[in-house]
PDB file of N, CA, C and O in Angstrom, chain B, residues numbered from 101:
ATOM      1  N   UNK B 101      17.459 -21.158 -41.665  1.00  0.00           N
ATOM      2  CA  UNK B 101      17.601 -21.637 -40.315  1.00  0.00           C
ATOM      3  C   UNK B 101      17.749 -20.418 -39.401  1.00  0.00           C
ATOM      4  O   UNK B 101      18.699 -19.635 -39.425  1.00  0.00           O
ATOM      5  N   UNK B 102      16.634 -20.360 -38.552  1.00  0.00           N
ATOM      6  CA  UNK B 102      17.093 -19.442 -37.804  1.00  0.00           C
ATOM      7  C   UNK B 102      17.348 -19.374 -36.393  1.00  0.00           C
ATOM      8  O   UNK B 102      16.632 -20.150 -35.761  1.00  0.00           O
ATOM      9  N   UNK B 103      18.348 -18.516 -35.516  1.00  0.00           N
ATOM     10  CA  UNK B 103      19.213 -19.082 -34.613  1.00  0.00           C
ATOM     11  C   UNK B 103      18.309 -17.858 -33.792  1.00  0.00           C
ATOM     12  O   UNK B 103      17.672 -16.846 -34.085  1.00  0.00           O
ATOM     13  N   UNK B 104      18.738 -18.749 -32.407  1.00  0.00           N
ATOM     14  CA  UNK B 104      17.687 -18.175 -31.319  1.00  0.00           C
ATOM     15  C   UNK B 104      18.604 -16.815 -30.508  1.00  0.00           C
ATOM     16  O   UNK B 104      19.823 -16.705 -30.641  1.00  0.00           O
ATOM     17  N   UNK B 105      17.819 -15.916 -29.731  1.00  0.00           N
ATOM     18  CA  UNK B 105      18.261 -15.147 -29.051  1.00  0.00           C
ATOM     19  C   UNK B 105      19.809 -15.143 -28.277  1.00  0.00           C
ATOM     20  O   UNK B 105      19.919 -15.929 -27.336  1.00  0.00           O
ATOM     21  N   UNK B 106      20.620 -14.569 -28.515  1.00  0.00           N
ATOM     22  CA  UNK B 106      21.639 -14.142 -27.814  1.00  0.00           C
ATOM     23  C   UNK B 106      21.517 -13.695 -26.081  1.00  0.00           C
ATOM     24  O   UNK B 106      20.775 -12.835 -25.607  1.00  0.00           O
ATOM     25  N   UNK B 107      22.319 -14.419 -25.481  1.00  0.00           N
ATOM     26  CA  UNK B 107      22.155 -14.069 -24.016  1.00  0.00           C
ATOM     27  C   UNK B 107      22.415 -13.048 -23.452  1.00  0.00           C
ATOM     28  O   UNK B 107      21.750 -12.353 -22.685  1.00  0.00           O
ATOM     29  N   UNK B 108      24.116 -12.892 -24.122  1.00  0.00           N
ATOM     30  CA  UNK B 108      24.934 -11.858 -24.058  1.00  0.00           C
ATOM     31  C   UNK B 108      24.073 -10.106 -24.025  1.00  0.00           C
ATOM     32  O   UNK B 108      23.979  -9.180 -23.219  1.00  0.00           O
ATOM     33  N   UNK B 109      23.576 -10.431 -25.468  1.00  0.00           N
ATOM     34  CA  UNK B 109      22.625  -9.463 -25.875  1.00  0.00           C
ATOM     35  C   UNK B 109      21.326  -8.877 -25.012  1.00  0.00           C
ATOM     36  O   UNK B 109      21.162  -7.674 -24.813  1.00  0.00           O
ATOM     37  N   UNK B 110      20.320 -10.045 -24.474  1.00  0.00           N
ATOM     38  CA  UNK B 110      19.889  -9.436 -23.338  1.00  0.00           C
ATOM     39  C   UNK B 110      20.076  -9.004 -22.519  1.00  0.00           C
ATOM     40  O   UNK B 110      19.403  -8.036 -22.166  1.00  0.00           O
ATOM     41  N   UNK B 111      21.364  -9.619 -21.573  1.00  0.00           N
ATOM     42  CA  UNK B 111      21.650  -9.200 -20.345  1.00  0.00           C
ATOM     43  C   UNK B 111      22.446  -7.282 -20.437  1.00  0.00           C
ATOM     44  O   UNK B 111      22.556  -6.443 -19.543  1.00  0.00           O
ATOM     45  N   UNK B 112      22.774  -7.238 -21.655  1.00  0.00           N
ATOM     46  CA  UNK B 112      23.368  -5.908 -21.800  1.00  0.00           C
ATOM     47  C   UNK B 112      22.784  -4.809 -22.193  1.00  0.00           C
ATOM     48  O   UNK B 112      23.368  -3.725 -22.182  1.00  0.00           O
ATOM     49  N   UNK B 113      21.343  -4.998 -22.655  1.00  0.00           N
ATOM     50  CA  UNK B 113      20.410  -4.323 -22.689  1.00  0.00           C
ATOM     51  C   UNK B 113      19.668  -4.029 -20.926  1.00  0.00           C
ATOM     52  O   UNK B 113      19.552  -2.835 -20.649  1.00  0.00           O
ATOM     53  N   UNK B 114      19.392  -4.630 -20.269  1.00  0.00           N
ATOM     54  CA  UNK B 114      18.672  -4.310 -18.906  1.00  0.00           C
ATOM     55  C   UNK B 114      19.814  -3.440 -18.138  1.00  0.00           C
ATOM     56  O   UNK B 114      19.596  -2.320 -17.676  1.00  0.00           O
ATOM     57  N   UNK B 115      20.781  -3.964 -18.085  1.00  0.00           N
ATOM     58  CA  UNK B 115      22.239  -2.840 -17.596  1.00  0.00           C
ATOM     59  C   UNK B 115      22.739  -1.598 -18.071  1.00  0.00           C
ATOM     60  O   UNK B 115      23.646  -1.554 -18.903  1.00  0.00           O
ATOM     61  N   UNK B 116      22.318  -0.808 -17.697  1.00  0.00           N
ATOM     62  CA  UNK B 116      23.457   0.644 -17.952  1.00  0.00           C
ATOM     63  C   UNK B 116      24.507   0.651 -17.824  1.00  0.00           C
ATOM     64  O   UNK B 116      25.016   0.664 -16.703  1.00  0.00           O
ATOM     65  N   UNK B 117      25.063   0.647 -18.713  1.00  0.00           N
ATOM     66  CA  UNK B 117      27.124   0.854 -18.407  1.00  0.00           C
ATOM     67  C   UNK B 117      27.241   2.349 -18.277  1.00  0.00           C
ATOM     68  O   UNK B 117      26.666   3.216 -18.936  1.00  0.00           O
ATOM     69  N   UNK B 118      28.433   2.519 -16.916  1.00  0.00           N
ATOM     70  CA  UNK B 118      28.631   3.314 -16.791  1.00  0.00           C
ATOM     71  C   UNK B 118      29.802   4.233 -17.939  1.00  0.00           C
ATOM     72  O   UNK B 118      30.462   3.609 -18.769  1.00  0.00           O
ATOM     73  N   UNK B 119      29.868   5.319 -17.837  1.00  0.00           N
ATOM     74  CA  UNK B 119      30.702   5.609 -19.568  1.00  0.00           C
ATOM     75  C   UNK B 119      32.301   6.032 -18.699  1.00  0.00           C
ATOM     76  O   UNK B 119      32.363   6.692 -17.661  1.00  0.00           O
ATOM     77  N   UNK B 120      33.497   5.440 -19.464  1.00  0.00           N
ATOM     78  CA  UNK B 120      34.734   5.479 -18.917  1.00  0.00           C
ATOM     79  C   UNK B 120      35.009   7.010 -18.885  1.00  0.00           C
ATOM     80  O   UNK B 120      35.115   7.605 -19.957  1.00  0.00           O
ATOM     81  N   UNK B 121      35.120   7.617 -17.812  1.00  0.00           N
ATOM     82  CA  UNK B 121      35.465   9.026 -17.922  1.00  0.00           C
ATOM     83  C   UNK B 121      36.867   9.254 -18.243  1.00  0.00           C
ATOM     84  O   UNK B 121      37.144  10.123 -19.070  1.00  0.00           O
ATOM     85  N   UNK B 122      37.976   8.423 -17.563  1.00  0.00           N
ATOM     86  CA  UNK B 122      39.557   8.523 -18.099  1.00  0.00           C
ATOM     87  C   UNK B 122      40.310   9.001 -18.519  1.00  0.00           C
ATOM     88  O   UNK B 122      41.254   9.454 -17.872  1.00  0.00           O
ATOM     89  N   UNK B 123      40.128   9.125 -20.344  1.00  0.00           N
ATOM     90  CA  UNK B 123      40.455   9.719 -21.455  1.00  0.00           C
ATOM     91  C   UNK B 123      39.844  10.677 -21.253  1.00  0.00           C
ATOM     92  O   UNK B 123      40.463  11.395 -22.038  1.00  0.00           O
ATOM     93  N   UNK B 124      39.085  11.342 -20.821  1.00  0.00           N
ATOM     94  CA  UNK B 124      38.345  12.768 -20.809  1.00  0.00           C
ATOM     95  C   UNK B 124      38.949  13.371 -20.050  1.00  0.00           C
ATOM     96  O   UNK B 124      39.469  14.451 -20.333  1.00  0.00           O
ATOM     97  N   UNK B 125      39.033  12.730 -18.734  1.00  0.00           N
ATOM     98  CA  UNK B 125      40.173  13.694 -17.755  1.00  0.00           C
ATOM     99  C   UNK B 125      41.234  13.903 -18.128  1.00  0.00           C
ATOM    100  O   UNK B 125      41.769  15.011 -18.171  1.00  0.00           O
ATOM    101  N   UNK B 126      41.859  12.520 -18.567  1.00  0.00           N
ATOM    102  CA  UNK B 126      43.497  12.723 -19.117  1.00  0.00           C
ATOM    103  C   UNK B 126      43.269  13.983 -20.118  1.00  0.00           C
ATOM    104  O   UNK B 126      43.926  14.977 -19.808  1.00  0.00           O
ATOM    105  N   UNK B 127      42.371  14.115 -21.370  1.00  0.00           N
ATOM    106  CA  UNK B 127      42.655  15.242 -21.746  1.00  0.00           C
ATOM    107  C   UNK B 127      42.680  16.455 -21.119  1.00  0.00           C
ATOM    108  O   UNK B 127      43.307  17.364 -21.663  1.00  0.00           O
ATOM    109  N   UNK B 128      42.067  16.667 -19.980  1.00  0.00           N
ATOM    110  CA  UNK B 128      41.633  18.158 -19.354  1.00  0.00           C
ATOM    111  C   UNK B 128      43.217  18.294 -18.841  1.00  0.00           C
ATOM    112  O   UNK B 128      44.012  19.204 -19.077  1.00  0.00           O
ATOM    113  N   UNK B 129      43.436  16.859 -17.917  1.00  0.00           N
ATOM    114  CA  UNK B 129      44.963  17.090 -17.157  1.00  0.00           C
ATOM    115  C   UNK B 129      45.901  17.512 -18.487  1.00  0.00           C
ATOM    116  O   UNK B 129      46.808  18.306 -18.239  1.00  0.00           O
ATOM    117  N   UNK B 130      45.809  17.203 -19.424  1.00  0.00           N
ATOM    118  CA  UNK B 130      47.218  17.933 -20.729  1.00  0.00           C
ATOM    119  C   UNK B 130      46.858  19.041 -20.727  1.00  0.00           C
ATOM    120  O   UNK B 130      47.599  19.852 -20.169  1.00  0.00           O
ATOM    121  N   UNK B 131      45.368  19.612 -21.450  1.00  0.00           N
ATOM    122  CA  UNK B 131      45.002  20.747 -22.157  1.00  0.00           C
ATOM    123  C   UNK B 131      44.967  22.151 -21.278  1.00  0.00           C
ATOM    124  O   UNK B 131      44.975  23.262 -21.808  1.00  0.00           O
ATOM    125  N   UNK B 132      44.926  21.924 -19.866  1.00  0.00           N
ATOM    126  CA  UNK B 132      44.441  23.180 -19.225  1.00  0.00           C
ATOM    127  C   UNK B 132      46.394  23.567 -18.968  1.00  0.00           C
ATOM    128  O   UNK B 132      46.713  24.723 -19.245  1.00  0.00           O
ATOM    129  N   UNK B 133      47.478  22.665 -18.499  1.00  0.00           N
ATOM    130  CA  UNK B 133      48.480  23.362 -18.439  1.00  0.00           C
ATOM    131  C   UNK B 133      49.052  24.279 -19.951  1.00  0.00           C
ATOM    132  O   UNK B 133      49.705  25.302 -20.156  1.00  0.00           O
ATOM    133  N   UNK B 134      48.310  23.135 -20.867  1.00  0.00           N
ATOM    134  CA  UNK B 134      49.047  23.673 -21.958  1.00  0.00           C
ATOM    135  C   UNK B 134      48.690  25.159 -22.758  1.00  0.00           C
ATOM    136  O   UNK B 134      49.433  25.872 -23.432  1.00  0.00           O
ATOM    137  N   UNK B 135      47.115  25.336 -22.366  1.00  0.00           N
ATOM    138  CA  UNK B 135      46.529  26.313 -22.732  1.00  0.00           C
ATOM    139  C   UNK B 135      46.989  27.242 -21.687  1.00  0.00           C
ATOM    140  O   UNK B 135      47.152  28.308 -22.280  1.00  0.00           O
ATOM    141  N   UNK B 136      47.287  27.406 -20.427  1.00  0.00           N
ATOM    142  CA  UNK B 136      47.911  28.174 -19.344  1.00  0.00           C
ATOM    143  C   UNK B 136      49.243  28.604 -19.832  1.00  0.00           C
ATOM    144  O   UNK B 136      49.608  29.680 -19.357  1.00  0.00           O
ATOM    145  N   UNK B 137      50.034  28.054 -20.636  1.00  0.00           N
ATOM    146  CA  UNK B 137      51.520  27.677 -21.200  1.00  0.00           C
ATOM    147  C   UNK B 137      51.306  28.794 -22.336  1.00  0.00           C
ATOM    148  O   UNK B 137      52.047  29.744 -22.591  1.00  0.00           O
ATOM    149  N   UNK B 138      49.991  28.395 -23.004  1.00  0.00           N
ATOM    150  CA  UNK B 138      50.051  29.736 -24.179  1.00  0.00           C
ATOM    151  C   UNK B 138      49.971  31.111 -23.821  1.00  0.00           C
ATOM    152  O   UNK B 138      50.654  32.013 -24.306  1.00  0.00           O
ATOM    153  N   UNK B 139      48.989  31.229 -22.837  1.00  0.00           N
ATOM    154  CA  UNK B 139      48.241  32.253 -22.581  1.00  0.00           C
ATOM    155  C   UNK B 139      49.403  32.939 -21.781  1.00  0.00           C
ATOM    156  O   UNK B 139      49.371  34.165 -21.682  1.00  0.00           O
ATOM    157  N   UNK B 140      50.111  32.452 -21.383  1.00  0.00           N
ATOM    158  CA  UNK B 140      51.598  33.431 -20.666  1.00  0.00           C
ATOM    159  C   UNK B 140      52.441  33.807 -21.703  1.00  0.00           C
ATOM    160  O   UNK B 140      53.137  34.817 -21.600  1.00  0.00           O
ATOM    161  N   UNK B 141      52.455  33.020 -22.809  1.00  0.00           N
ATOM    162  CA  UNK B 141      54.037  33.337 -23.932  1.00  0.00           C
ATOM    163  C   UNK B 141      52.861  34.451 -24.916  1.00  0.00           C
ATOM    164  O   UNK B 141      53.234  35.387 -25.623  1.00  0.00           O
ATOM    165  N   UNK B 142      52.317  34.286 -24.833  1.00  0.00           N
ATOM    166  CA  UNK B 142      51.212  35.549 -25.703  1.00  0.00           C
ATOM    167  C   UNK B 142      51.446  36.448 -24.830  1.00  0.00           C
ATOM    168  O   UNK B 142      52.398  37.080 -25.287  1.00  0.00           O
ATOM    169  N   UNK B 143      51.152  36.883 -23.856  1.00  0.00           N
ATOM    170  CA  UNK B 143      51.171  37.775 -22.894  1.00  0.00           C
ATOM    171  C   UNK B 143      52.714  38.292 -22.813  1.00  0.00           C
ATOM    172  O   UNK B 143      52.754  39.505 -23.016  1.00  0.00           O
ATOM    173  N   UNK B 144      53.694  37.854 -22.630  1.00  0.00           N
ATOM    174  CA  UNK B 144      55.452  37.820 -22.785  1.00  0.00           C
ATOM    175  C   UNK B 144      55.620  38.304 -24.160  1.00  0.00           C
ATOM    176  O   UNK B 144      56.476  39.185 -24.239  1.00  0.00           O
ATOM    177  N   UNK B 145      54.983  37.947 -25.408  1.00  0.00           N
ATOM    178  CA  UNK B 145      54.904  38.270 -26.267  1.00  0.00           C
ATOM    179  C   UNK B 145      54.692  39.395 -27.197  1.00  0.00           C
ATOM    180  O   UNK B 145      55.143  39.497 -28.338  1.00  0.00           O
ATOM    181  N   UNK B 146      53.897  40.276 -26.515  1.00  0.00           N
ATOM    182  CA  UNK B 146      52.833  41.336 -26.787  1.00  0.00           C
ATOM    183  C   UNK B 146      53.789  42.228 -26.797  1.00  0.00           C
ATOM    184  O   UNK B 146      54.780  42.038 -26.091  1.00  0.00           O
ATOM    185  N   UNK B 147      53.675  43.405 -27.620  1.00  0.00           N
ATOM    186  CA  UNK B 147      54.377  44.930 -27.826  1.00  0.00           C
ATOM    187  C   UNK B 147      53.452  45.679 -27.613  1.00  0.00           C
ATOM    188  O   UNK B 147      52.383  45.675 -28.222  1.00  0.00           O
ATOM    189  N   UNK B 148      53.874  46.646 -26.423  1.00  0.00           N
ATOM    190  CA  UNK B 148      52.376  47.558 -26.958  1.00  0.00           C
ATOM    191  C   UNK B 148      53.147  48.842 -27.862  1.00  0.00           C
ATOM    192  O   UNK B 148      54.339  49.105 -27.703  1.00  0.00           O
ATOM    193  N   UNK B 149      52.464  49.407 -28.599  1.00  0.00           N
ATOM    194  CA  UNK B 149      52.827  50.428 -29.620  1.00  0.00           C
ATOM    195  C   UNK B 149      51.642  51.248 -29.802  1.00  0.00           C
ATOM    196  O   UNK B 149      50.530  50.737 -29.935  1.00  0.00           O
ATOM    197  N   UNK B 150      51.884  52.774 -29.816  1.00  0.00           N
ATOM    198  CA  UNK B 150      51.521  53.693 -30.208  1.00  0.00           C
ATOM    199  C   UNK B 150      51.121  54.125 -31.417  1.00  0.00           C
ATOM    200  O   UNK B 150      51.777  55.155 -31.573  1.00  0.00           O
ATOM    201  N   UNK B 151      50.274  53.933 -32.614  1.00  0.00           N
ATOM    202  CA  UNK B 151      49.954  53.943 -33.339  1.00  0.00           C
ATOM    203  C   UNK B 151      49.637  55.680 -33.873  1.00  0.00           C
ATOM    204  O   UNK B 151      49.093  56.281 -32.946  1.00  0.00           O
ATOM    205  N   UNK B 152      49.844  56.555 -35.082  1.00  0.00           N
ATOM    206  CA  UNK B 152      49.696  57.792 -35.133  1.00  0.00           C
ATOM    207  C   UNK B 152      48.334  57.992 -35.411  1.00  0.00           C
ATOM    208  O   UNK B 152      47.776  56.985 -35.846  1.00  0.00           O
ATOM    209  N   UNK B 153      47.622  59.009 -35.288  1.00  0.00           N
ATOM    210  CA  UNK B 153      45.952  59.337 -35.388  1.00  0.00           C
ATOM    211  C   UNK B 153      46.154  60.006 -36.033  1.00  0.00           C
ATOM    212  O   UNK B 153      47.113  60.777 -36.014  1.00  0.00           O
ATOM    213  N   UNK B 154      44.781  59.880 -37.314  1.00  0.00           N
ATOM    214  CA  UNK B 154      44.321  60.398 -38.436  1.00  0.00           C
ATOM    215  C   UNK B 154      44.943  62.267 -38.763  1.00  0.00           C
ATOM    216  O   UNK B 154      45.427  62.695 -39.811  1.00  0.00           O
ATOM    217  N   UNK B 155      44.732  62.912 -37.664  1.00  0.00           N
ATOM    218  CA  UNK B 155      44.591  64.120 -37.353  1.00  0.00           C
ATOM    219  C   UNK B 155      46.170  64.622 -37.436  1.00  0.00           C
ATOM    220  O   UNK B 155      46.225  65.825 -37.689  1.00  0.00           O
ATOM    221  N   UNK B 156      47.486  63.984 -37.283  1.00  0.00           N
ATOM    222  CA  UNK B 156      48.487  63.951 -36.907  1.00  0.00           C
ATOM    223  C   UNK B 156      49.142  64.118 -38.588  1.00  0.00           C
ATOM    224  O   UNK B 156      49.875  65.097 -38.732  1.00  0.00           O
ATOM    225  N   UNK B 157      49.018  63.621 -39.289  1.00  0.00           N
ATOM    226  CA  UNK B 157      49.602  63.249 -40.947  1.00  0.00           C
ATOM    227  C   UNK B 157      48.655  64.003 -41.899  1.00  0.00           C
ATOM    228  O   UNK B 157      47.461  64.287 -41.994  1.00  0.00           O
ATOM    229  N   UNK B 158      49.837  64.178 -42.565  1.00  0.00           N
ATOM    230  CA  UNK B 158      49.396  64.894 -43.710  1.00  0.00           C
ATOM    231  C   UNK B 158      49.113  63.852 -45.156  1.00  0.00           C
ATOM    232  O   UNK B 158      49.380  62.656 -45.048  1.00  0.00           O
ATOM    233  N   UNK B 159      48.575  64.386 -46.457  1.00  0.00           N
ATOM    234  CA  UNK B 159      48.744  63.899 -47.037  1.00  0.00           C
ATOM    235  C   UNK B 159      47.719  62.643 -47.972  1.00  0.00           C
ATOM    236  O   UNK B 159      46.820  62.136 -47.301  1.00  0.00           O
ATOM    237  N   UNK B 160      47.825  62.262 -49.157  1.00  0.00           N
ATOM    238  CA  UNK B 160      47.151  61.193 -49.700  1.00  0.00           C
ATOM    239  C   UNK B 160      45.720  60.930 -49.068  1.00  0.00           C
ATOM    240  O   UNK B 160      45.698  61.079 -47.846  1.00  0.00           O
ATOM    241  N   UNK B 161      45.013  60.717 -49.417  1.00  0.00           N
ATOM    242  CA  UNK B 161      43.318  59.922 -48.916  1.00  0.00           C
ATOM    243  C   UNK B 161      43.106  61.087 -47.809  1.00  0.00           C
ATOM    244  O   UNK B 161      42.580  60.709 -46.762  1.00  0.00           O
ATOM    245  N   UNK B 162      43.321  61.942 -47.872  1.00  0.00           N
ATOM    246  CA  UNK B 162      42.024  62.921 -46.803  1.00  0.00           C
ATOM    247  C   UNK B 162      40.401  63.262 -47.012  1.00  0.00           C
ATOM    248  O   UNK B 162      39.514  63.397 -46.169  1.00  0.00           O
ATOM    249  N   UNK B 163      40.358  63.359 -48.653  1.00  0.00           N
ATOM    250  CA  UNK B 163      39.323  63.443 -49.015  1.00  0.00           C
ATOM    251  C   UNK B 163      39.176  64.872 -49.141  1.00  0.00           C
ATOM    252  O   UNK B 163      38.035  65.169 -49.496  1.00  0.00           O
ATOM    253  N   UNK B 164      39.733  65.589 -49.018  1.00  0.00           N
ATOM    254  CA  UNK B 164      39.559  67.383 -49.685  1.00  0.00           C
ATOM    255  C   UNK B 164      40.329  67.343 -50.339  1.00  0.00           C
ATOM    256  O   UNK B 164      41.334  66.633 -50.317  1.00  0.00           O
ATOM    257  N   UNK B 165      39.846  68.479 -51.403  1.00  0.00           N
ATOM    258  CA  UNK B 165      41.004  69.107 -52.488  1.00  0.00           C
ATOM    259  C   UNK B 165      40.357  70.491 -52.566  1.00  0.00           C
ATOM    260  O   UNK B 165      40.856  71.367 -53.272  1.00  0.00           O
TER     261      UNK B 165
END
């Protein structure tokens, strides 16, 4: 037995739905303070340090003997 066309079904095919933007914004509104939130405690975070150069130390792995 077979059952005839769905109405529902046509009429939602000729229509474009528009796509809920919402949830997309809501994420941007969380993610951009929170990524702003990191990018300062990294920065607060940071040591700068002086590291010694090759030329400075003696010793082990120079590669002459």
């Amino acid at each position: 037995m077979a059952y005839g066309p769905s109405k529902n079904r046509s009429e939602s095919q000729h229509e474009p739905r528009e796509p809920n933007l919402i949830p997309i914004m809501n994420l941007f509104i969380v993610l951009i303070p929170m990524l702003m939130t990191i990018m300062v405690s990294v920065h607060l975070a940071m040591i700068e340090i002086t590291l010694p150069t090759s030329s400075s130390g003696g010793g082990a792995g120079s590669g002459e003997e």
